[in-house]
GUDO-949021 format. One record per atom (N, C-alpha, C): residue in one letter; residue number from 0; x, y, z. Coordinates in Angstrom, 1 decimal. Layout:
! residues N
SITE   resn   resi       c1       c2       c3
SITE      A    NUM        X        Y        Z
...
! end
This chain:
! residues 174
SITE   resn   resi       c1       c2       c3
SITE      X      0    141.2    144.9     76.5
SITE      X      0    142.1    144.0     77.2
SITE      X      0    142.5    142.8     76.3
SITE      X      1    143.9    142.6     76.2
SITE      X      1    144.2    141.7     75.2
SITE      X      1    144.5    141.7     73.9
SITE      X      2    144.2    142.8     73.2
SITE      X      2    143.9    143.5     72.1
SITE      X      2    145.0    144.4     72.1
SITE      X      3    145.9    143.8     70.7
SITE      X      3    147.4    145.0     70.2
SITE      X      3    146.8    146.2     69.5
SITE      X      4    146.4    147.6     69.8
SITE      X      4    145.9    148.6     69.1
SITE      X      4    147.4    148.8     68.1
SITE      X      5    146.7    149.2     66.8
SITE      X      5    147.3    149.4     65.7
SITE      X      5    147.3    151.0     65.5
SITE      X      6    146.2    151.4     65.6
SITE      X      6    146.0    152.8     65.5
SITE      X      6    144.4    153.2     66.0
SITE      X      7    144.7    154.0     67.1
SITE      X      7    143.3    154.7     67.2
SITE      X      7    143.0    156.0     67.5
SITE      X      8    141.6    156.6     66.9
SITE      X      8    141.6    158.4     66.6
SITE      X      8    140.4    158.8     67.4
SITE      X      9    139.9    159.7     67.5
SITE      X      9    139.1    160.7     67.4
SITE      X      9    139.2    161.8     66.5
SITE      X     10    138.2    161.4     65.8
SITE      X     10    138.1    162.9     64.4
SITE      X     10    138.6    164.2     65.0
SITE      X     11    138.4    164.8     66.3
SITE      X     11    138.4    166.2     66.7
SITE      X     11    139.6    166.2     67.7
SITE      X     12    140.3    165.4     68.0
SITE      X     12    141.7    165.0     68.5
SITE      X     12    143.2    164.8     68.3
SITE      X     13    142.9    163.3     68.2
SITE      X     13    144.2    163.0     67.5
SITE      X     13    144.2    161.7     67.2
SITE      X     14    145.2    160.9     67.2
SITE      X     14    145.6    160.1     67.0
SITE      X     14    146.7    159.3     67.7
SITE      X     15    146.2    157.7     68.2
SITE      X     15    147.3    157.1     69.0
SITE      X     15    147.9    156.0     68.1
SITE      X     16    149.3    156.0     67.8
SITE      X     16    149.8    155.3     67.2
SITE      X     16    151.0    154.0     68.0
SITE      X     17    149.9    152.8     68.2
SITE      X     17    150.8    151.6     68.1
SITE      X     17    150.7    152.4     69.9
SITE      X     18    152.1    152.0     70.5
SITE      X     18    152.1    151.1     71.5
SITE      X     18    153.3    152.8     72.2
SITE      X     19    153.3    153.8     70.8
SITE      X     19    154.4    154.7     71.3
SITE      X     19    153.8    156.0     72.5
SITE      X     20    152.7    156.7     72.7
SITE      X     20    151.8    156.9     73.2
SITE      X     20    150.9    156.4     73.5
SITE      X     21    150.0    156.2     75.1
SITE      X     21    149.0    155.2     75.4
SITE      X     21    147.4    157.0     75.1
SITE      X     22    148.1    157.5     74.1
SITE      X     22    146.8    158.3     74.4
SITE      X     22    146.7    159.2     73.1
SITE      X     23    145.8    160.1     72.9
SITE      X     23    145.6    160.6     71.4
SITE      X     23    146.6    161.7     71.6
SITE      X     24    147.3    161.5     70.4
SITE      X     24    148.2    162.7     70.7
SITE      X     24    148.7    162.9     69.3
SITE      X     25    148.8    164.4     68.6
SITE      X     25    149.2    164.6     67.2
SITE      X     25    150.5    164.8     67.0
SITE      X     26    151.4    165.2     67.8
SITE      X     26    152.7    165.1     68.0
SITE      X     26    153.2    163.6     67.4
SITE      X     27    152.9    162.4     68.4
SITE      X     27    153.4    161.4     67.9
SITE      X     27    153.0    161.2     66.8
SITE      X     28    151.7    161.4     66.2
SITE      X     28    151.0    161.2     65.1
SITE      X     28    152.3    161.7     63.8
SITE      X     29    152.1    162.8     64.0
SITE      X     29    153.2    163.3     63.1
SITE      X     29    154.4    163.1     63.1
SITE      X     30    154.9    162.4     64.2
SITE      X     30    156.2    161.3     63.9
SITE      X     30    156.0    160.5     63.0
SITE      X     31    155.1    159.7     63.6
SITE      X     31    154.5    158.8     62.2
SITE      X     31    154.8    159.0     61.2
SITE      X     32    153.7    160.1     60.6
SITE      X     32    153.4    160.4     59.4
SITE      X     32    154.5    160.4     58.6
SITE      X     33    155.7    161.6     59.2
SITE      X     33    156.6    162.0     58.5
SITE      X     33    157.8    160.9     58.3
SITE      X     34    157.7    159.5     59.5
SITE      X     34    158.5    158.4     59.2
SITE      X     34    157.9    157.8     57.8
SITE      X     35    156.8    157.5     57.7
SITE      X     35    156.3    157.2     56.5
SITE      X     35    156.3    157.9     55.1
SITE      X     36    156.3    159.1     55.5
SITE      X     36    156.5    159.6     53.8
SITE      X     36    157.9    159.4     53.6
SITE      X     37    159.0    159.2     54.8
SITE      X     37    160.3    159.4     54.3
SITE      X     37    160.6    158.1     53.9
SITE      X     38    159.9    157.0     54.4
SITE      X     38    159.9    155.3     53.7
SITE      X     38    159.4    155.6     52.4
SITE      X     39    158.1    156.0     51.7
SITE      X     39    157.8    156.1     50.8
SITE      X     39    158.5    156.8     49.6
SITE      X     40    159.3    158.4     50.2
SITE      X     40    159.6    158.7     49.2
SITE      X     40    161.6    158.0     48.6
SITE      X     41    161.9    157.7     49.9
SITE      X     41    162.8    156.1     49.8
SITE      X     41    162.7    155.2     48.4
SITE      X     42    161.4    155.1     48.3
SITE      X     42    160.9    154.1     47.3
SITE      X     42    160.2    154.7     46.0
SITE      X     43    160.7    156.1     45.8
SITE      X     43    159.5    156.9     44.6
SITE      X     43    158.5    156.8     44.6
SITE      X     44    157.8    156.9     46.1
SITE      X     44    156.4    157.0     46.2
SITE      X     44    156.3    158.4     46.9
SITE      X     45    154.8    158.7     47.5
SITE      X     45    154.5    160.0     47.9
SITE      X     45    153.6    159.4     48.9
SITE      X     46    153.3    159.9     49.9
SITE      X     46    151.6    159.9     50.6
SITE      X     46    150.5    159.7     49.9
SITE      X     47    150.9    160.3     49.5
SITE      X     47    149.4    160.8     47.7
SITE      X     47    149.1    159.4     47.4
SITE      X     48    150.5    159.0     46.8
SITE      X     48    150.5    158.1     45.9
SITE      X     48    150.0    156.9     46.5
SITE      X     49    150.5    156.5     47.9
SITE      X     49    149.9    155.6     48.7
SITE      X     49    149.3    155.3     49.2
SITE      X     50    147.8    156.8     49.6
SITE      X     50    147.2    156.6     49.9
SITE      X     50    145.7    156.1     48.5
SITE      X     51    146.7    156.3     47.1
SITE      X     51    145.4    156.0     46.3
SITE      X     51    145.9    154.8     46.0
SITE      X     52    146.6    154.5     46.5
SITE      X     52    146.9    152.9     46.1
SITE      X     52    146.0    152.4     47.0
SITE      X     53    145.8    152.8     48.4
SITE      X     53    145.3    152.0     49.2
SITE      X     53    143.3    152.0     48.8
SITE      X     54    143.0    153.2     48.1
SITE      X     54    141.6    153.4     47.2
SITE      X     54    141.2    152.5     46.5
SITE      X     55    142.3    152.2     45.8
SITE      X     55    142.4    151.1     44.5
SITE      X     55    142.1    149.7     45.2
SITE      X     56    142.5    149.4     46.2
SITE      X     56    142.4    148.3     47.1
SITE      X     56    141.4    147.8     47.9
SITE      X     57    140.7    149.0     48.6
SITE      X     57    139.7    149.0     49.5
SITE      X     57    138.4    150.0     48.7
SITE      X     58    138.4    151.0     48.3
SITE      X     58    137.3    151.6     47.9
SITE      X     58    137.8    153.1     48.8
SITE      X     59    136.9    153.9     48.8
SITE      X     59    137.0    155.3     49.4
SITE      X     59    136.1    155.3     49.7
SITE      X     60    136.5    156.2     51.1
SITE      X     60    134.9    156.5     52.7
SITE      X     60    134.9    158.0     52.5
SITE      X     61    133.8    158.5     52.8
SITE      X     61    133.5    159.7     53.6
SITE      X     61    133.0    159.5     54.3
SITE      X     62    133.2    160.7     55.3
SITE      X     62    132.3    160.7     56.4
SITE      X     62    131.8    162.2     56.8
SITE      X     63    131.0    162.1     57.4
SITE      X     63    130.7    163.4     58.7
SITE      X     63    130.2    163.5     59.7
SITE      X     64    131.0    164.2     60.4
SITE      X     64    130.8    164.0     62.2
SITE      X     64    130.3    165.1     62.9
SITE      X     65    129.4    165.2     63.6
SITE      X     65    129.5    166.7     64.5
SITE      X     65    128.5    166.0     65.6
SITE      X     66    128.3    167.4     66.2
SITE      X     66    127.5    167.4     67.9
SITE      X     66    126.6    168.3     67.7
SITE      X     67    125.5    168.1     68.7
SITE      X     67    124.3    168.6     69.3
SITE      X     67    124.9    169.2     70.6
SITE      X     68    125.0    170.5     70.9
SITE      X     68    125.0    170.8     72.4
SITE      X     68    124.0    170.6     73.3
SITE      X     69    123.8    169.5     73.8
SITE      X     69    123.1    169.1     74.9
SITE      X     69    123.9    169.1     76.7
SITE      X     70    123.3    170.2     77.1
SITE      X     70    123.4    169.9     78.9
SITE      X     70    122.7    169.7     79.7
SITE      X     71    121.5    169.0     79.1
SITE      X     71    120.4    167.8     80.2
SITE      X     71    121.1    166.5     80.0
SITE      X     72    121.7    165.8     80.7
SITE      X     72    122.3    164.9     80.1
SITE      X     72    120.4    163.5     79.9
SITE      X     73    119.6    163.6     80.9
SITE      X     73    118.4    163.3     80.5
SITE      X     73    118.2    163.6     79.2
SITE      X     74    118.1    164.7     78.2
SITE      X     74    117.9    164.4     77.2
SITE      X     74    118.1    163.0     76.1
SITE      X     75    119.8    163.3     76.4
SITE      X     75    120.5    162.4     75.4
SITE      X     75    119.9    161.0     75.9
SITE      X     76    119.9    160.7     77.2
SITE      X     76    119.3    159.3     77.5
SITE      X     76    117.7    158.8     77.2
SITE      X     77    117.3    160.2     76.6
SITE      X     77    115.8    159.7     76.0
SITE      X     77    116.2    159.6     74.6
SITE      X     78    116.5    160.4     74.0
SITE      X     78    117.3    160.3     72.5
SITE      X     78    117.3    158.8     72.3
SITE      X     79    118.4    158.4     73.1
SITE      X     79    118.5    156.9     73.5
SITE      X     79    117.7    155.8     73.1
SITE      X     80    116.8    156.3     74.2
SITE      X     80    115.7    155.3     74.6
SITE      X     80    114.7    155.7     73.8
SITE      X     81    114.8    156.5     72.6
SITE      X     81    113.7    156.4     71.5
SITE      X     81    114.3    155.7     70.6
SITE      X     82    115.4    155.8     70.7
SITE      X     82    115.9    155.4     68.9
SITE      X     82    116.1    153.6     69.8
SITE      X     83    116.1    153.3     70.3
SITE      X     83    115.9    151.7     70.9
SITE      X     83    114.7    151.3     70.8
SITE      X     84    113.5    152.1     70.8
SITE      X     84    112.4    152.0     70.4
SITE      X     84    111.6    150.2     71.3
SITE      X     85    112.2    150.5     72.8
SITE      X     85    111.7    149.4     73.7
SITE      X     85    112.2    148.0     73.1
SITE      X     86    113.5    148.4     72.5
SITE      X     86    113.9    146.8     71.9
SITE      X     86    113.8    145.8     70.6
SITE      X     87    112.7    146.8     70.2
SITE      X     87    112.3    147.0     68.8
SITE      X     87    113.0    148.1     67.8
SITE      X     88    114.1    147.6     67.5
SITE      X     88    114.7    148.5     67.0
SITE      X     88    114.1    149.0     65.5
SITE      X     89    114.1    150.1     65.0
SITE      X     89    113.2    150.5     63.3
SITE      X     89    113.9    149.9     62.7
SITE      X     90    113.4    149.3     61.5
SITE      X     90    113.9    148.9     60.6
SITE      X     90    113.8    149.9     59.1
SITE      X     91    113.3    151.2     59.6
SITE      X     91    113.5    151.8     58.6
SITE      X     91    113.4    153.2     59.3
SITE      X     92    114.4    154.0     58.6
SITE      X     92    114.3    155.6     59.8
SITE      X     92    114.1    156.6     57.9
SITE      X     93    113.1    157.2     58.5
SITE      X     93    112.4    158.1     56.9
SITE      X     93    112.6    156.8     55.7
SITE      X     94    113.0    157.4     54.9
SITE      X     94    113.0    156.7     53.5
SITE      X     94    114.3    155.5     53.3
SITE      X     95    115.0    155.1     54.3
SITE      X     95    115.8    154.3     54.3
SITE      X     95    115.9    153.6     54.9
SITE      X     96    116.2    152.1     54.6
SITE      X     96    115.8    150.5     55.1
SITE      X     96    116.8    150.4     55.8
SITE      X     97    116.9    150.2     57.2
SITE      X     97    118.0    149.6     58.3
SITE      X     97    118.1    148.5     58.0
SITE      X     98    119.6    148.4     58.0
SITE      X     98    120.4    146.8     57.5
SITE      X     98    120.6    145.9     59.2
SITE      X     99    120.8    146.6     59.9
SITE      X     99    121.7    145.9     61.0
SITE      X     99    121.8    147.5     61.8
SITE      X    100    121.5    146.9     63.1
SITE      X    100    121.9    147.6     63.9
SITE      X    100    123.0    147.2     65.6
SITE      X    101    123.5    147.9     65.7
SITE      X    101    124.3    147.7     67.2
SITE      X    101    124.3    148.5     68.5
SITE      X    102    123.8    147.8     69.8
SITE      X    102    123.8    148.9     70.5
SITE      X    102    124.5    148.4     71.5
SITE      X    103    125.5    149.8     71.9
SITE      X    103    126.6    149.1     72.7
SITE      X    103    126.1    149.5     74.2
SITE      X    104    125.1    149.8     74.1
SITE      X    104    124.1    150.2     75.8
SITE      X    104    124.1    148.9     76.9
SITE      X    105    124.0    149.1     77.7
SITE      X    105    123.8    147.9     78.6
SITE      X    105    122.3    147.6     78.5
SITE      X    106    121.6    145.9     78.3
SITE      X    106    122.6    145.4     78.1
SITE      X    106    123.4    144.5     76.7
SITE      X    107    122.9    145.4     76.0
SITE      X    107    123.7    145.5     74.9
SITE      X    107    122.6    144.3     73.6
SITE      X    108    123.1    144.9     72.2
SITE      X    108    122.3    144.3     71.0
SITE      X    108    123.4    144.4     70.0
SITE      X    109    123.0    143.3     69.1
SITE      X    109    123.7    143.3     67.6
SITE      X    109    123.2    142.4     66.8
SITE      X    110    121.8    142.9     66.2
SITE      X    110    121.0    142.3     65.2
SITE      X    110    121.9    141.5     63.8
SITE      X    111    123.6    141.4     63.9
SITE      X    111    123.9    140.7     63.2
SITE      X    111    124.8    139.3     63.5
SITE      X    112    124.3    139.7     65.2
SITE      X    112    125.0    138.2     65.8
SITE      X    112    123.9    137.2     66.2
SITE      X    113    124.3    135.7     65.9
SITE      X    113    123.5    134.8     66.4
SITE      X    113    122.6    135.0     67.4
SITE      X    114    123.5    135.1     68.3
SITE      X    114    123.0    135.6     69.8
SITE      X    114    122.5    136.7     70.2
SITE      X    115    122.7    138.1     69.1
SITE      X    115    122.3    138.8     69.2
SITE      X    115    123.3    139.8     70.5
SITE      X    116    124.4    139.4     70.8
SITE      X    116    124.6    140.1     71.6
SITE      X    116    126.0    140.5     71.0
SITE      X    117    126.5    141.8     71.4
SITE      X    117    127.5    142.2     70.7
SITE      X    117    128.7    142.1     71.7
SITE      X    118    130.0    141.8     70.4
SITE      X    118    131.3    141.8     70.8
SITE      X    118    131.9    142.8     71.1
SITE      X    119    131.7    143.7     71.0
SITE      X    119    132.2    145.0     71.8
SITE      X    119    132.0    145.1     72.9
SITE      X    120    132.7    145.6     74.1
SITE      X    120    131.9    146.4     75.0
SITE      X    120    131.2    146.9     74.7
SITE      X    121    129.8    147.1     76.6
SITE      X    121    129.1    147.8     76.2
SITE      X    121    129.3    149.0     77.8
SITE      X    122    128.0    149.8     77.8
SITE      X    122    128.3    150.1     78.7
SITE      X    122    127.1    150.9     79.1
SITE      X    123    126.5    151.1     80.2
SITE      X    123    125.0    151.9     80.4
SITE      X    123    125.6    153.4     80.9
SITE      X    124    126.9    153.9     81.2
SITE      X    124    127.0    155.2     81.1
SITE      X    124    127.6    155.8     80.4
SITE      X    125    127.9    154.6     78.7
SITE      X    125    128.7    155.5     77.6
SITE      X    125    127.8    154.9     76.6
SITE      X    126    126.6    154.6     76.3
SITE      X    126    126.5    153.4     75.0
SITE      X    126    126.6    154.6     73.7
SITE      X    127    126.8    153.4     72.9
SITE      X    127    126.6    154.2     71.7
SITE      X    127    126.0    153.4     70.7
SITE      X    128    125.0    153.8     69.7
SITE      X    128    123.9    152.6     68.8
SITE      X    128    124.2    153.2     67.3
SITE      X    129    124.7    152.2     67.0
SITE      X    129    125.1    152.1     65.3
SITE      X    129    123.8    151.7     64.8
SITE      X    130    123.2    152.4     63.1
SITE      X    130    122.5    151.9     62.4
SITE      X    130    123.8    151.8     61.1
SITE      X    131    123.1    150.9     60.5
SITE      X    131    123.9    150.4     59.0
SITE      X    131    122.5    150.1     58.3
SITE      X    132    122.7    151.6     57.3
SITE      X    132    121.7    150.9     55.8
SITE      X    132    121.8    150.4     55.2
SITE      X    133    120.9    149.9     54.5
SITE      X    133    121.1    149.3     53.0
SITE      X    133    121.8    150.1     51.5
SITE      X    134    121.7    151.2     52.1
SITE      X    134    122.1    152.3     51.4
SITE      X    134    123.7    152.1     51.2
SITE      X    135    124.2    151.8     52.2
SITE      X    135    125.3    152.2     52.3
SITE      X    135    126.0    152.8     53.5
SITE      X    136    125.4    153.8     53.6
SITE      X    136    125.6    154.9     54.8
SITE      X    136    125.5    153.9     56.6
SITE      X    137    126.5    154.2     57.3
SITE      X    137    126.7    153.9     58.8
SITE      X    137    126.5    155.5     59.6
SITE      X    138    125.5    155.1     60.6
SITE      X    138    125.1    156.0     61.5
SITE      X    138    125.8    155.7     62.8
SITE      X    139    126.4    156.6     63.6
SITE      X    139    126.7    156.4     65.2
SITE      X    139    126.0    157.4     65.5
SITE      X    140    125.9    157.1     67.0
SITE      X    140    125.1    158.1     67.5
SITE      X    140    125.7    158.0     68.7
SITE      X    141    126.2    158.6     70.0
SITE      X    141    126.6    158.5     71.2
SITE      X    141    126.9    160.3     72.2
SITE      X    142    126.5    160.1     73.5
SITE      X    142    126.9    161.3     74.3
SITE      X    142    128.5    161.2     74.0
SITE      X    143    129.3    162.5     74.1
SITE      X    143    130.6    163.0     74.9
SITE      X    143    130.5    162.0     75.7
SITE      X    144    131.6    161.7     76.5
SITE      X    144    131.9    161.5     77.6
SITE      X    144    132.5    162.4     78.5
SITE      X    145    132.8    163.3     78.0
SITE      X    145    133.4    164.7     79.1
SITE      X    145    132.9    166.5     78.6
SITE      X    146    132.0    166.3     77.5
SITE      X    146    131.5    167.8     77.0
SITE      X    146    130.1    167.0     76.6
SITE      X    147    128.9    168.3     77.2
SITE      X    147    127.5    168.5     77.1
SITE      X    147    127.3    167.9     75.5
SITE      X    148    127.5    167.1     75.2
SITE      X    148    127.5    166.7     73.6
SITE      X    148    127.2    165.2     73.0
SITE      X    149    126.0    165.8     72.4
SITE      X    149    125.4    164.3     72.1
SITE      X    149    125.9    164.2     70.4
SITE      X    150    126.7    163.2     69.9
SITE      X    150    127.9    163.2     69.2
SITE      X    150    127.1    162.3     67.7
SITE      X    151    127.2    162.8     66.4
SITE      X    151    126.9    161.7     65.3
SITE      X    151    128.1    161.1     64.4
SITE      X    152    128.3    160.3     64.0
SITE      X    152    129.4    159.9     62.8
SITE      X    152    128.7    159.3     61.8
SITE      X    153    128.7    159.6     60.7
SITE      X    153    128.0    158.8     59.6
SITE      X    153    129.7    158.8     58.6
SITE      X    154    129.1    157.8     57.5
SITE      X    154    130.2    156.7     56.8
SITE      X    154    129.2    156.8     55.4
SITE      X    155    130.1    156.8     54.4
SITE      X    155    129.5    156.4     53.5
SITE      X    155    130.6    155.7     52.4
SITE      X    156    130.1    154.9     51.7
SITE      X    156    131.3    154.5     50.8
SITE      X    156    131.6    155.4     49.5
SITE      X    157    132.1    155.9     49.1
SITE      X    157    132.6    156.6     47.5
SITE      X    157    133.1    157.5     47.9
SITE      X    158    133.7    158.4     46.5
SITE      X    158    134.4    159.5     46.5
SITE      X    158    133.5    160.7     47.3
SITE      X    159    134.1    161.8     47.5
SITE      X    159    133.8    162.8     47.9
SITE      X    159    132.7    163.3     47.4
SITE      X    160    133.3    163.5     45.6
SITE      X    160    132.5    163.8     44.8
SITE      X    160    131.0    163.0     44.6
SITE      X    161    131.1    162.3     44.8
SITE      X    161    129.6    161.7     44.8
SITE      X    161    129.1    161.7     45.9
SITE      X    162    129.8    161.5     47.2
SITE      X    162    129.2    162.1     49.1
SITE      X    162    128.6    163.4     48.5
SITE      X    163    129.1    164.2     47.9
SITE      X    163    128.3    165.7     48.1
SITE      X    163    127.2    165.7     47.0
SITE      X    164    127.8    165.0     46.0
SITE      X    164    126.1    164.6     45.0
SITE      X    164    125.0    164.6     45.4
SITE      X    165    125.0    162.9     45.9
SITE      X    165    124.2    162.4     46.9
SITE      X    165    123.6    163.6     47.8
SITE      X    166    124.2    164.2     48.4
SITE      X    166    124.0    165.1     50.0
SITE      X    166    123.3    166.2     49.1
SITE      X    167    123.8    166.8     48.0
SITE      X    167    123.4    168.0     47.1
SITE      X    167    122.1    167.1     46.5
SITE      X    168    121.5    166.1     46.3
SITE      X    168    120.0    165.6     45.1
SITE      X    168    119.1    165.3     46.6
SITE      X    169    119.7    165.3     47.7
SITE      X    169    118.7    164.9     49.2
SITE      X    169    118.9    163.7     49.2
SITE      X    170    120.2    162.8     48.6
SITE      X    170    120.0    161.3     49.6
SITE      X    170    120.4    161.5     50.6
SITE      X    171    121.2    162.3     51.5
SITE      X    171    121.5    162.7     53.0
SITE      X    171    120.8    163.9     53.2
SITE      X    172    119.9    163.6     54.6
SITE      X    172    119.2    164.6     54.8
SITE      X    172    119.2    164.7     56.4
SITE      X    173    119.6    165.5     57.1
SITE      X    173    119.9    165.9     58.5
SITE      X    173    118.5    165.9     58.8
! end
């Protein structure tokens, strides 16, 4: 509430763009898109080209996202309530040092705010708990909201080619 969305996705959906659709949708998405390569190539640019401009500027992410088929939904709420660890959140999960964590559970944490309480919503029948290492790498963790699926997103900063390095010498390890 209050808040002009610019753009928002789900990896396994779509995408809502701006104010033209109130919902994920790839149709509009692809309006988009193709309004913008026709600006770009307007200007002797490409997509390509502007999205490595945007590399040069910011850095380059990977990610990877998938699910656990869970239909206890009890499970996922102990999953939960382990990785909260009574409030004591780990500060180190196997061989990597937790930077900050966020839990958007009711009634809610964010070991990087004063107050400790986070700006986001929260919610006790959707939460979701972010770890951020030192490494680099961002963990989400959260149930579906509408499919038996307890959901992960990880983030890492660099090229591809080094995400699968990394993942290929075991610094990502499922």
């Amino acid at each position: 509430e209050g808040y002009r969305v610019l753009l928002g996705y789900e990896e396994a959906i779509g995408f809502s763009c701006g104010g033209i659709i109130p919902d994920k949708d790839g149709i509009s998405a692809l309006g988009v898109i193709a309004t913008m390569a026709h600006a770009f190539y307007a200007k002797g640019k490409t997509l390509t080209s502007h999205l490595q401009e945007i590399y040069l500027l910011y850095g380059e992410f990977c990610s990877d996202n998938g699910y656990f088929r869970c239909d206890d939904p009890a499970i996922v709420k102990k999953i939960m309530e382990q990785m909260r660890n009574g409030g004591k959140y780990f500060d180190q999960v196997g061989t990597y040092e937790v930077d900050s964590v966020r839990d958007l559970g009711s009634p809610g944490y964010d070991s990087q705010a004063a107050d400790k309480k986070p700006t986001l919503p929260t919610s006790s029948s959707s939460p979701m708990i972010t770890f951020r290492f030192k490494n680099g790498c961002v963990a989400q963790f959260r149930a579906s909201g509408t499919e038996p699926k307890f959901k992960y997103y990880m983030s890492f900063e660099g090229s591809q080619e080094r995400i699968e390095r990394r993942s290929a010498s075991g610094w990502i390890q499922w």
